[in-house]
C-alpha positions as CSV (number, residue, x, y, z in Angstrom):
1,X,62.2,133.8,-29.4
2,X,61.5,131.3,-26.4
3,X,57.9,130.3,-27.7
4,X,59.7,129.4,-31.1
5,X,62.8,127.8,-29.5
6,X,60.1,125.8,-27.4
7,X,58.4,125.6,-30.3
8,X,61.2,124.1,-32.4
9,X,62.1,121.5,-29.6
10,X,58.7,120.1,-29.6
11,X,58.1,119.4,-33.1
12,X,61.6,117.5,-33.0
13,X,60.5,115.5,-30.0
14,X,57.2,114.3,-32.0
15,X,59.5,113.6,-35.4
16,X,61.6,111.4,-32.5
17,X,58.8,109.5,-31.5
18,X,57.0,109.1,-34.8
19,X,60.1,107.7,-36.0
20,X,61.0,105.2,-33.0
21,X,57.2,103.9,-33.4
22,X,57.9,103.2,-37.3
23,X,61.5,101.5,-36.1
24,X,59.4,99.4,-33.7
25,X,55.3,99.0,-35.3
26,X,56.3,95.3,-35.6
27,X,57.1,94.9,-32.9
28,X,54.1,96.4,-31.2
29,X,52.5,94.5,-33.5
30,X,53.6,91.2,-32.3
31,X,52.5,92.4,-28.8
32,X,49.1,93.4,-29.3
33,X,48.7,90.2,-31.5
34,X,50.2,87.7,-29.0
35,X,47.0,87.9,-27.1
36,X,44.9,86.9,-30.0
37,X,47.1,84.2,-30.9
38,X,47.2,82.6,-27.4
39,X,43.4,82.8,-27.3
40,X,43.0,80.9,-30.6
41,X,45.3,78.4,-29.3
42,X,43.1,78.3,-26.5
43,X,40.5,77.4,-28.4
44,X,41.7,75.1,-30.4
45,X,42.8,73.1,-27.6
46,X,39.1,73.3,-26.8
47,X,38.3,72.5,-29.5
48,X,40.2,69.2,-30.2
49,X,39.2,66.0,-30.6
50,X,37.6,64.2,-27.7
51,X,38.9,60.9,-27.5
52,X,37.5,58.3,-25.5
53,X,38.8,55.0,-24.7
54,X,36.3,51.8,-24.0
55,X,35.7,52.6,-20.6
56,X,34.9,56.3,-20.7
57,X,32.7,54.8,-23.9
58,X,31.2,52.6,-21.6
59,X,29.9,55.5,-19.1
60,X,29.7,57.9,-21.4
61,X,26.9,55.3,-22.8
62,X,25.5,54.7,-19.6
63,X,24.5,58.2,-18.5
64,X,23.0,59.2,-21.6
65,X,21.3,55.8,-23.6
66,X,17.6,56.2,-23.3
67,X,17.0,53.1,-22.9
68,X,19.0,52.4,-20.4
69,X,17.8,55.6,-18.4
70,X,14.5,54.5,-18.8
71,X,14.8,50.7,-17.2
72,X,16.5,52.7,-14.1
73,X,13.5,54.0,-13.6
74,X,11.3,50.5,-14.3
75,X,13.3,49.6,-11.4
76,X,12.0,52.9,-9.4
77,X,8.7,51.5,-10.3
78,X,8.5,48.1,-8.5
79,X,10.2,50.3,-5.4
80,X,7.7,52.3,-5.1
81,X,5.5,49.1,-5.2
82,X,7.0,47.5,-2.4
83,X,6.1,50.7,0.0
84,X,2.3,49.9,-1.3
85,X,2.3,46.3,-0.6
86,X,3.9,47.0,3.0
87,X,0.6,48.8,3.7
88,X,-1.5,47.8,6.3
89,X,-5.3,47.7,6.2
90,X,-6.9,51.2,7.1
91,X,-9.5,51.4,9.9
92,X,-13.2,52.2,9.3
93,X,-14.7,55.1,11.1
94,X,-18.6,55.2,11.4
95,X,-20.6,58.2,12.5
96,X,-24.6,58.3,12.7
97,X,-27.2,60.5,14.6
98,X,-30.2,58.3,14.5
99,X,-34.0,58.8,15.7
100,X,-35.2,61.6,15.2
101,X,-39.1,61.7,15.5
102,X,-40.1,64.7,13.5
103,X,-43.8,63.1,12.7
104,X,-44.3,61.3,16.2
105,X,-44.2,62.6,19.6
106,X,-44.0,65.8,20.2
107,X,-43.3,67.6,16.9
108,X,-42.2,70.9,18.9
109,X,-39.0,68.2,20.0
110,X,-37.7,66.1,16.8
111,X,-34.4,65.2,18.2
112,X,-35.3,64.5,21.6
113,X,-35.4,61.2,21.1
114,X,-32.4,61.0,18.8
115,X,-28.8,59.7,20.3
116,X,-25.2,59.5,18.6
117,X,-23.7,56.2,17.3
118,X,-20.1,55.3,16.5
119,X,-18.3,52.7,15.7
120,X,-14.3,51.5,14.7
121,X,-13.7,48.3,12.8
122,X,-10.2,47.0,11.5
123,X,-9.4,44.1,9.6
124,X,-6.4,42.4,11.1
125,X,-4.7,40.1,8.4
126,X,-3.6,36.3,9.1
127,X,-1.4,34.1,8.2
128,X,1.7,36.9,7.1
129,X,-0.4,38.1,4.3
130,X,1.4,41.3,4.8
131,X,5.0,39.9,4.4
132,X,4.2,37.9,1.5
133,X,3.0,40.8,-0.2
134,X,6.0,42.3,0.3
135,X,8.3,39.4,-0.1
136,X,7.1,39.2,-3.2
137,X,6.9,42.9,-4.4
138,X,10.4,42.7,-3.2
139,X,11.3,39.9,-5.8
140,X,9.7,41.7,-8.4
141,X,12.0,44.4,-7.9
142,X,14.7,42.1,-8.1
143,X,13.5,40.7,-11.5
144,X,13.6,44.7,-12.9
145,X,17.2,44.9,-11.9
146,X,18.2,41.3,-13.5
147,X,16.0,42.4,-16.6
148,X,18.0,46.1,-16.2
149,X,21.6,44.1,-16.2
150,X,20.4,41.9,-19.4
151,X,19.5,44.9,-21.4
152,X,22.2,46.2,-20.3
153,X,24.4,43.3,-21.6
154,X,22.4,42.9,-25.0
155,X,23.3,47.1,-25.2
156,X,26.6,47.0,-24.2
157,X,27.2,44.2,-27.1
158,X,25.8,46.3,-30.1
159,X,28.3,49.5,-28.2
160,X,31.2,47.4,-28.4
161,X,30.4,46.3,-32.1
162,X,30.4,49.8,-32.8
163,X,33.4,50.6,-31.0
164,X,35.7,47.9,-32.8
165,X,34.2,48.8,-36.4
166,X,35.8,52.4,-35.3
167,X,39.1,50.6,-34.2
168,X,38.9,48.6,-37.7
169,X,38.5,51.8,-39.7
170,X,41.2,53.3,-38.0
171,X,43.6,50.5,-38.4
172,X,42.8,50.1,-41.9
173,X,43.0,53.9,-43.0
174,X,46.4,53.9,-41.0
175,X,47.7,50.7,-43.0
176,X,46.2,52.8,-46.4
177,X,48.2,55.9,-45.1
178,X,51.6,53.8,-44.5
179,X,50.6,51.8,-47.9
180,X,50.6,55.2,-50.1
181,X,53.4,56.9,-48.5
182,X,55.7,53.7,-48.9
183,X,54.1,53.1,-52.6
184,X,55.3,57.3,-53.3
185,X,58.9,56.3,-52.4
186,X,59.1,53.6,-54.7
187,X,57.3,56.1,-57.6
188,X,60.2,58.5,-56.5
189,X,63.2,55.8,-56.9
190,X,61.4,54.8,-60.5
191,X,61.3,58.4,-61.5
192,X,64.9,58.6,-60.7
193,X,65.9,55.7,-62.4
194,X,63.6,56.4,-65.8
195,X,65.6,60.0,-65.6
196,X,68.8,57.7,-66.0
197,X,66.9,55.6,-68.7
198,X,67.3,52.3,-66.7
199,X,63.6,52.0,-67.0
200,X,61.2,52.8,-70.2
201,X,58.4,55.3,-69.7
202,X,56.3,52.4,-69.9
203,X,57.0,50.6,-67.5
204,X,57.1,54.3,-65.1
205,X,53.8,54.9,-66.5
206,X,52.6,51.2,-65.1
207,X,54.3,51.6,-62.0
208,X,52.7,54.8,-61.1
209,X,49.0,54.0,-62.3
210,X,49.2,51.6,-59.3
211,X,49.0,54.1,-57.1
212,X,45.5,54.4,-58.3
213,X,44.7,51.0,-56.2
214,X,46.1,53.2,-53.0
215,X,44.6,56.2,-53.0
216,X,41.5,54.1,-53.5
217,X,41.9,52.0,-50.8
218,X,42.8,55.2,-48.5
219,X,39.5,56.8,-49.8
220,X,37.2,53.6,-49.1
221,X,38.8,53.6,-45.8
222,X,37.8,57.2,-44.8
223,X,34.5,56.7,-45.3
224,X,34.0,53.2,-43.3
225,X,35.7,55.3,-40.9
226,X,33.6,58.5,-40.6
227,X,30.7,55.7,-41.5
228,X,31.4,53.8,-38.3
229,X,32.1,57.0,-36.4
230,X,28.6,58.2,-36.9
231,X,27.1,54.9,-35.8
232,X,29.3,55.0,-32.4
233,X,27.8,58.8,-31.9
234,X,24.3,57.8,-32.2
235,X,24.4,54.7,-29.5
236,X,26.1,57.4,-27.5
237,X,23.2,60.6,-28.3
238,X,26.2,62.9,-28.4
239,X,26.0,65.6,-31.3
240,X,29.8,66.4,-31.2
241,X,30.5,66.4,-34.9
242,X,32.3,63.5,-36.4
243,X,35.6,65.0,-37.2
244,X,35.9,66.1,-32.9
245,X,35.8,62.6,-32.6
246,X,37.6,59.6,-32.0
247,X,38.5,56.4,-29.8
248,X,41.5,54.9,-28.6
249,X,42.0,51.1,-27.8
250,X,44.6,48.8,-28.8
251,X,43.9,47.2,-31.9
252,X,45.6,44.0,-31.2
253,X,44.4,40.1,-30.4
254,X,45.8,38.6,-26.9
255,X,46.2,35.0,-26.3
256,X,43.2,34.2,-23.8
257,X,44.0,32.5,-20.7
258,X,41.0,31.2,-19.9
259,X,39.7,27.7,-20.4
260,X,35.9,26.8,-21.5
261,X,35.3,25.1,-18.5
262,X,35.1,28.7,-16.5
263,X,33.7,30.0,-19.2
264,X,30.6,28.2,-18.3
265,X,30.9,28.3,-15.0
266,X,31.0,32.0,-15.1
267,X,28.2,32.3,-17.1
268,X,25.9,30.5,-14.7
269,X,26.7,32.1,-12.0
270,X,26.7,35.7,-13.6
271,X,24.5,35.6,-16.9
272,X,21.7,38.1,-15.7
273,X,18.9,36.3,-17.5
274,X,19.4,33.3,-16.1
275,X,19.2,35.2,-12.6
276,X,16.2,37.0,-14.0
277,X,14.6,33.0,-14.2
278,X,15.6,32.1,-11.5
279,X,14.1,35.0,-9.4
280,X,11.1,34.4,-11.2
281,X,10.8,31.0,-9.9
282,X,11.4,32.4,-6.1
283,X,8.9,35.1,-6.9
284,X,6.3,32.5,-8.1
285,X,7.0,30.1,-4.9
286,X,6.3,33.2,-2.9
287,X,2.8,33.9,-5.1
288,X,2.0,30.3,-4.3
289,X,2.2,31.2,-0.2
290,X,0.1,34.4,-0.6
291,X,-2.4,32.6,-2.6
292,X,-2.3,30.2,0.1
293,X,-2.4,32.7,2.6
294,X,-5.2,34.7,1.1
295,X,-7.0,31.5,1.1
296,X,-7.5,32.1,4.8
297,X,-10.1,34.4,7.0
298,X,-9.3,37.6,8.7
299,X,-11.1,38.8,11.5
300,X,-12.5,42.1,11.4
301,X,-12.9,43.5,15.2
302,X,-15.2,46.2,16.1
303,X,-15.6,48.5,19.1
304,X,-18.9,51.0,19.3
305,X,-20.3,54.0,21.6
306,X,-23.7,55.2,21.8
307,X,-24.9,57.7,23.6
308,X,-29.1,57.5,24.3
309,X,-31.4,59.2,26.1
310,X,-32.3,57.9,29.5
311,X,-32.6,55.6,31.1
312,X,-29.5,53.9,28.3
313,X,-27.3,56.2,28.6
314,X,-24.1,55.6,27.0
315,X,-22.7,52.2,26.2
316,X,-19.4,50.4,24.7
317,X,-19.5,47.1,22.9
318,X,-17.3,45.3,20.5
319,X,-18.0,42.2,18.1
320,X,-15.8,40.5,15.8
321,X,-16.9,39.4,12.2
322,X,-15.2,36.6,10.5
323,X,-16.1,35.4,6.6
324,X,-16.9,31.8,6.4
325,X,-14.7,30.4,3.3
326,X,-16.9,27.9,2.6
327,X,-17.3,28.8,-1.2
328,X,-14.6,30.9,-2.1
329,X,-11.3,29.7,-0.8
330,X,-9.0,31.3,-3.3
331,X,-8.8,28.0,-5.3
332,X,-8.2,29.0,-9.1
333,X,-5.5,31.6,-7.4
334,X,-3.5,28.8,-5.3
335,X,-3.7,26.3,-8.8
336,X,-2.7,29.0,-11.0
337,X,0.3,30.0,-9.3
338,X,1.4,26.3,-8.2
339,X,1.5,25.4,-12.3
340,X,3.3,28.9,-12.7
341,X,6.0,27.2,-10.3
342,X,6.4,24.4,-12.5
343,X,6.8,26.6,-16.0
344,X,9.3,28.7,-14.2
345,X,10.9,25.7,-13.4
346,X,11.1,24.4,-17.0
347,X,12.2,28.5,-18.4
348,X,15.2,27.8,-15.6
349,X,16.3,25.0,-17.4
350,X,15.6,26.1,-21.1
351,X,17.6,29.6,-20.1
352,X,20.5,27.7,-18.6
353,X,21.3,25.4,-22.0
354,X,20.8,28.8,-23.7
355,X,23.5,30.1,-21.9
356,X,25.4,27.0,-22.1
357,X,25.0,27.0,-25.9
358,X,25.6,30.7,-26.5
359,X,29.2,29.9,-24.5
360,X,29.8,26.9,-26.5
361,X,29.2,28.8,-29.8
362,X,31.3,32.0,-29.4
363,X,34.2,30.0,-28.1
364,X,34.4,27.7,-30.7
365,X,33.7,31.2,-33.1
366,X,37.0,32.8,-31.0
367,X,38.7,29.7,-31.4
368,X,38.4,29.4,-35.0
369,X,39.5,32.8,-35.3
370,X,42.8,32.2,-33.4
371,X,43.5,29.4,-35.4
372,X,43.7,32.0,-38.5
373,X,45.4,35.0,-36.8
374,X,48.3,33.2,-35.2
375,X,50.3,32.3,-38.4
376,X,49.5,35.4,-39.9
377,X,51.2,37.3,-36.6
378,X,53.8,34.8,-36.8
379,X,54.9,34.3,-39.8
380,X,52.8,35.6,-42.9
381,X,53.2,39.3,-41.8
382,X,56.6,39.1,-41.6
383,X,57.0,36.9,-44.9
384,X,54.9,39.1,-46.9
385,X,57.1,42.4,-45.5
386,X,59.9,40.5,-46.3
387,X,59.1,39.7,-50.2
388,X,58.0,42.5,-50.6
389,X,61.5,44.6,-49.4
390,X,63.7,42.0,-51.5
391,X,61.4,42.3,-54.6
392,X,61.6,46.0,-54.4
393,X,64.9,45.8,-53.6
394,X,65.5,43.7,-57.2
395,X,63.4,45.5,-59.1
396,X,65.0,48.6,-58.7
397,X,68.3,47.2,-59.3
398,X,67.0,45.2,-62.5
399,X,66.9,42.3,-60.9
400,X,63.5,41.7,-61.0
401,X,60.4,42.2,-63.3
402,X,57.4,45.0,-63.4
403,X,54.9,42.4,-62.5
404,X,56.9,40.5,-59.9
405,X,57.1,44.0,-58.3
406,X,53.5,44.1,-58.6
407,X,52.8,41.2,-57.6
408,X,54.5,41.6,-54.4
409,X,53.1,45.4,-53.7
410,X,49.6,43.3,-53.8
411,X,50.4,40.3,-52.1
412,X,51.5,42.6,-49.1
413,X,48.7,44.7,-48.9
414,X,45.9,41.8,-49.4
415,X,47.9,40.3,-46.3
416,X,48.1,43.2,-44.3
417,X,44.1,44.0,-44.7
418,X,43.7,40.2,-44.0
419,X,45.5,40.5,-41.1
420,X,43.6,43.7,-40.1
421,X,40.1,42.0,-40.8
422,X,40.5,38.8,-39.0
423,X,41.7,41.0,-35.8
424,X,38.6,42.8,-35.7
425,X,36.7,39.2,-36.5
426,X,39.1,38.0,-33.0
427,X,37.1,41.3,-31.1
428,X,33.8,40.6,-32.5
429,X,34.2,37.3,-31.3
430,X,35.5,38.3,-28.3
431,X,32.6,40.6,-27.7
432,X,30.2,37.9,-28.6
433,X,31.8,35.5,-25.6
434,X,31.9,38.3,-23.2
435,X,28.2,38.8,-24.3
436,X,27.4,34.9,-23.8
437,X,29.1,34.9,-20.1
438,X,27.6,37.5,-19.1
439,X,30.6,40.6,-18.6
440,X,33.5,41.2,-20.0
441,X,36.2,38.2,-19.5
442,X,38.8,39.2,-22.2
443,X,39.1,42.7,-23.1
């Protein structure tokens, strides 16, 4: 009787709990899920789109271009050359064991005869040959990091070209985007009003085909977009795929505040090419020296220890051996680097109007540009915005016809993508003039 009372119990204690876990298997559910869910979340967040602004483009671009990666280590280069042209002459060590008399004398004795000879000669350079070498290895080192900064700048142009065609796309598929969504509304309002019969279906029908022109322009958009996406990702070597990536930058035009007088100032003093020249002229002064310098004779001193057999002995001496220039006085070396003076000279000169000219040119390009965008910010934006409400506006009321409506839908979007196309002609120009001065003066 107690095993089956016992028995009894526990069978109703499992139908208890069997039924509590039915009551509450959602629940549990939702528990043991919650985990999963925050880890997708997790990655996700991950996962998201890496959006970079212009600097963090900028160094993203620096550490991993190539190019760039390889002209650092030009620059290693003519470092390591300056340690070689620092060196100083090594000394000569002669050994000799001389006279031995194997066929003469007493052939039991060969070396008895024979005595040990050796002798140290170094070759001391005049005239700073030493220093010039390295003055000039020096310079040349100084030339790879002006010729590292220019490639650097031509780079850094073709990066930013990219980077405001992504900016462009963007803006455009967003004015496409606001375009469609403000064109559905007014389909909406005419579907409405050709339920009341205020309109025919004909004139519905016309109304919506026009959305035809959106969508398109939406779709062409997209693709410049992921087009100019992909071009941004291959200056920068990163595989990330194209849809885990974007930028962010104003897309705007600022007045510029400075004048075209310190435009060109800035660009001689900072243009790395014309520094480049410029170095090279120092370098080849400094060639002229050595070759000047190397023009001269160096001594070459000599000490020397023998040890013969009696009654000589051992000895010392020393002698001193200098070349007689008489012939060769380094003559084709001192005229070729003197006229390699005077074409540096003239490439100074020809890379300063270059730079002078490039300046000119892309201000009068950024000028010309401003010209257009300011009435457009100012007024036409806001003028075609407004025509386009009040025509809207009259059309649905009747006060207006079909093709003055859309006639204004057009009007407002050819402005608008004007608008859009001549700010990113205002950054391309603006990247051109930061290119010609030689770093980035407007943003």
């Amino acid at each position: 009787m107690h095993l089956q009372y016992f028995g009894q119990r526990s069978i109703r204690a499992v139908e208890r709990i069997w039924s509590v876990f039915q009551r509450n298997s959602l629940r549990l559910a939702s528990c043991l899920c919650l985990p999963v869910v925050t880890t997708i979340c997790l990655a996700q967040v991950v996962f998201a789109q890496q959006v970079l602004t212009w600097r963090e483009t900028q160094d993203k671009f620096r550490t991993s271009n190539p190019i760039l990666l390889a002209g650092q280590v030009t620059i290693d280069e003519s470092r390591a050359d300056e340690i070689t042209a620092n060196l100083r002459p090594n000394p000569n060590l002669n050994l000799a064991w001389d006279q031995f008399t194997p066929f003469t004398g007493n052939p039991y004795r060969p070396i008895s005869q024979s005595y040990l000879l050796g002798s140290l000669d170094y070759l001391h350079e005049r005239e700073h040959k030493r220093e010039l070498r390295l003055a000039s290895a020096q310079k040349a080192t100084a030339i790879s990091a002006s010729a590292q900064s220019d490639l650097e700048r031509s780079l850094m142009f073709n990066l930013r070209d990219a980077f405001v065609r992504v900016l462009l796309a963007k803006a455009v598929r967003q004015m496409a985007r606001a375009n469609l969504d403000y064109y559905d509304q007014e389909i909406a309002i005419s579907q409405s009003r050709l339920k009341a019969g205020d309109i025919s279906t004909v004139d519905f029908q016309r109304v919506e085909l026009q959305r035809v022109q959106f969508e398109s322009d939406l779709a062409t958009a997209e693709v410049n977009l992921r087009t100019a996406k992909i071009d941004l990702l291959t200056l920068l070597r990163d595989p990330v795929p194209v849809d885990q990536f974007d930028v962010s930058e104003a897309f705007d035009f600022r007045e510029p505040v400075i004048a075209l007088d310190d435009l060109r100032k800035l660009a001689i003093n900072s243009r790395p090419d014309l520094e480049e020249a410029e170095q090279s002229l120092e370098k080849a002064r400094t060639d002229h020296r050595l070759a000047i310098a190397n023009g001269s004779s160096d001594p070459t001193f000599s000490v020397d220890v023998s040890h013969q057999p009696a009654p000589l002995n051992t000895y010392v001496g020393v002698s001193v051996s200098i070349p007689l220039r008489i012939f060769d006085r380094n003559q084709g070396e001192k005229l070729h680097t003197l006229l390699d003076i005077q074409r540096n000279e003239k490439l100074v000169d020809a890379t300063e109007l270059t730079a002078l000219h490039d300046v000119d040119s892309a201000y009068a390009a950024l000028e010309s540009t401003l010209k257009l965008l300011r009435p457009y910010k100012a007024k036409y934006l806001k003028e075609a915005q407004g025509v386009r409400s009040s025509v809207s506006f009259a059309y649905l009321h009747g006060g207006a016809s079909l093709l003055d409506f859309l006639d204004a839908q057009k009007s407002y979007r050819d402005t608008e993508l004007n608008y859009l196309n001549l700010v990113g002609a205002y950054f391309s120009a603006a990247n051109q003039l930061n290119f010609a001065v030689g770093h980035e003066v407007i943003q």
